[in-house]
C-alpha positions as CSV (number, residue, x, y, z in Angstrom):
1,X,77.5,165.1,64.8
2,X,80.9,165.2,66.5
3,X,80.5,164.6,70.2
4,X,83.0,167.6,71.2
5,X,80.9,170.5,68.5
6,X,77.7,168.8,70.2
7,X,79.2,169.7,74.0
8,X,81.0,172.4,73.0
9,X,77.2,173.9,71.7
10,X,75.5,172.9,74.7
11,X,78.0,174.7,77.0
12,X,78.0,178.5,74.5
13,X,73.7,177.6,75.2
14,X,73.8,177.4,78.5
15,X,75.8,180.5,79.1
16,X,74.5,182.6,76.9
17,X,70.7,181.2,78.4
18,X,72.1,181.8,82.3
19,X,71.5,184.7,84.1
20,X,75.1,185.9,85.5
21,X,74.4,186.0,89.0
22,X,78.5,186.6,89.4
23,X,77.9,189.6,87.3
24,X,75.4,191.0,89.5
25,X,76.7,190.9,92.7
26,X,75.8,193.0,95.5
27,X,77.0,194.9,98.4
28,X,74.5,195.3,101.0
29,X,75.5,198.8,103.4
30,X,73.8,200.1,106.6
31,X,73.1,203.3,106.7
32,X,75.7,204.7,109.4
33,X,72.5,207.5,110.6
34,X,69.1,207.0,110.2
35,X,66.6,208.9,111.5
36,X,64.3,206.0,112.0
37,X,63.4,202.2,111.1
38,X,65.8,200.9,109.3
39,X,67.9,201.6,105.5
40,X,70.2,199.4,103.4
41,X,71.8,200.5,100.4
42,X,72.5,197.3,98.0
43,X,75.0,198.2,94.8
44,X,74.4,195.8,92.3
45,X,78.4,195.7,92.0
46,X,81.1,193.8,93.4
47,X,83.3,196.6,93.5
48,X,83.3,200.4,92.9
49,X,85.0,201.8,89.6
50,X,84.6,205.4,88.5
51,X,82.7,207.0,85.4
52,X,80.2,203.5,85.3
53,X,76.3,204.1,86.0
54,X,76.1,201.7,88.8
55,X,72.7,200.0,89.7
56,X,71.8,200.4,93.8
57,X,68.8,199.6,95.7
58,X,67.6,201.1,98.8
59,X,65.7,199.4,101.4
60,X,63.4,201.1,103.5
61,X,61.7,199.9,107.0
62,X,59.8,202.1,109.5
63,X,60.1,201.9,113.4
64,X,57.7,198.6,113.3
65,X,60.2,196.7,110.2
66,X,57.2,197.4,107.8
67,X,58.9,198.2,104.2
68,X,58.6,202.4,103.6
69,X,56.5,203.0,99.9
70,X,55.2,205.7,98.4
71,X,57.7,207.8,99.5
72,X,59.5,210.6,97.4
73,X,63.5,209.7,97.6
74,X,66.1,212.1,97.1
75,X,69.7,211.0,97.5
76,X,73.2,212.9,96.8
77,X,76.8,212.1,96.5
78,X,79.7,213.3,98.0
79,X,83.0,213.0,98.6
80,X,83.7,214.4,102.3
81,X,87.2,215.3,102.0
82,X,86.7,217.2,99.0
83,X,83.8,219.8,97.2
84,X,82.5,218.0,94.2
85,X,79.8,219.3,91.7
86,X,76.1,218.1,92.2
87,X,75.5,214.6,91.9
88,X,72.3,213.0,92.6
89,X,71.1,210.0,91.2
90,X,67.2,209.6,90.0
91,X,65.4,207.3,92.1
92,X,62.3,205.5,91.1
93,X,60.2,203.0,93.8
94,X,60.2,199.6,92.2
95,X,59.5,195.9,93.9
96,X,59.4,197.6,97.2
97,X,62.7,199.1,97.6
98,X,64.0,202.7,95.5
99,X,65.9,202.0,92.7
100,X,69.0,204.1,91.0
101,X,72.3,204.3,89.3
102,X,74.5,206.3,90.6
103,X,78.2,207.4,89.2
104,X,81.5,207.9,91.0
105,X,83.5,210.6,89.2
106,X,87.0,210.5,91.6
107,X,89.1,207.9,93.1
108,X,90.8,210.6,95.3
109,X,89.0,209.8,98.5
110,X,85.7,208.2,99.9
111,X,82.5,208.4,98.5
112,X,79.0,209.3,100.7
113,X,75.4,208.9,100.0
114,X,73.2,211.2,101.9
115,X,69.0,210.2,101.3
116,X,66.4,212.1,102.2
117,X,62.8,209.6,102.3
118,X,59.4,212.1,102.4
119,X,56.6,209.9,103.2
120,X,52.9,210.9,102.0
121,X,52.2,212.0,105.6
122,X,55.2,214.1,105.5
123,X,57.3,212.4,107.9
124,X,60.9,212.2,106.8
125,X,63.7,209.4,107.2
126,X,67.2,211.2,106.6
127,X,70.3,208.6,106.3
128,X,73.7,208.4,105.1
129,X,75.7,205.7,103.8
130,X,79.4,205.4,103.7
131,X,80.4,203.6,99.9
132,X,84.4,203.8,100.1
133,X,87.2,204.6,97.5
134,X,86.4,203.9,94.0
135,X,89.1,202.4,91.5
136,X,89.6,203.9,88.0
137,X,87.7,202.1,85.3
């Protein structure tokens, strides 16, 4: 076989066999209020486009920096400047953090992410994160 096919299908193998860690980037926020403990809000983007489910994580500690589970999450987004319709993501709990996709709709101004976290005992963690201007697709 010609040394050149025999690298050349080696290197389309190993691609298409590696995970795109590039492709997955994220942007780690803190929440700007918080009730209590701790939250970050990783997007599992690089940047922020409009109209394109994109993957977030939320990351929840209590007073002590123990991670918050079991809780029921409820998040929505907003765009301060402006009145927008209802957006709010579904959240699920999954490998200790709360898990989502959420979608920007305008570029005209920055976005919000307002969470509400009720525990099982009831006691509630409210935060909010700033996300910034999205970009058109």
């Amino acid at each position: 076989m010609n040394s050149n096919l025999l690298y050349k299908k080696m290197f389309i193998l190993m691609f298409l066999t590696t995970p795109s860690f590039a492709a997955a980037a994220s942007m780690p926020i803190q929440a700007t209020t918080n009730s209590f403990g701790s939250a970050v809000l990783e997007l599992q983007t690089d940047e922020l486009v409009t109209m394109t489910a994109l993957p977030f994580r939320l990351i929840l500690h209590d007073e002590a920096g123990r991670p918050v589970t079991g809780a029921k999450v409820d998040c929505e987004l907003s765009m301060p400047a402006m009145a927008m319709p209802e957006n709010r993501p579904k959240i699920v709990e999954r490998d200790g953090a709360y898990a989502g996709e959420m979608i920007l709709t305008c570029t005209m101004g920055d976005w919000r992410m307002a969470c509400v976290a009720t525990q099982v005992d009831g006691h509630r963690q409210t935060m909010s994160f700033d996300l910034g201007t999205a970009r058109l697709r």
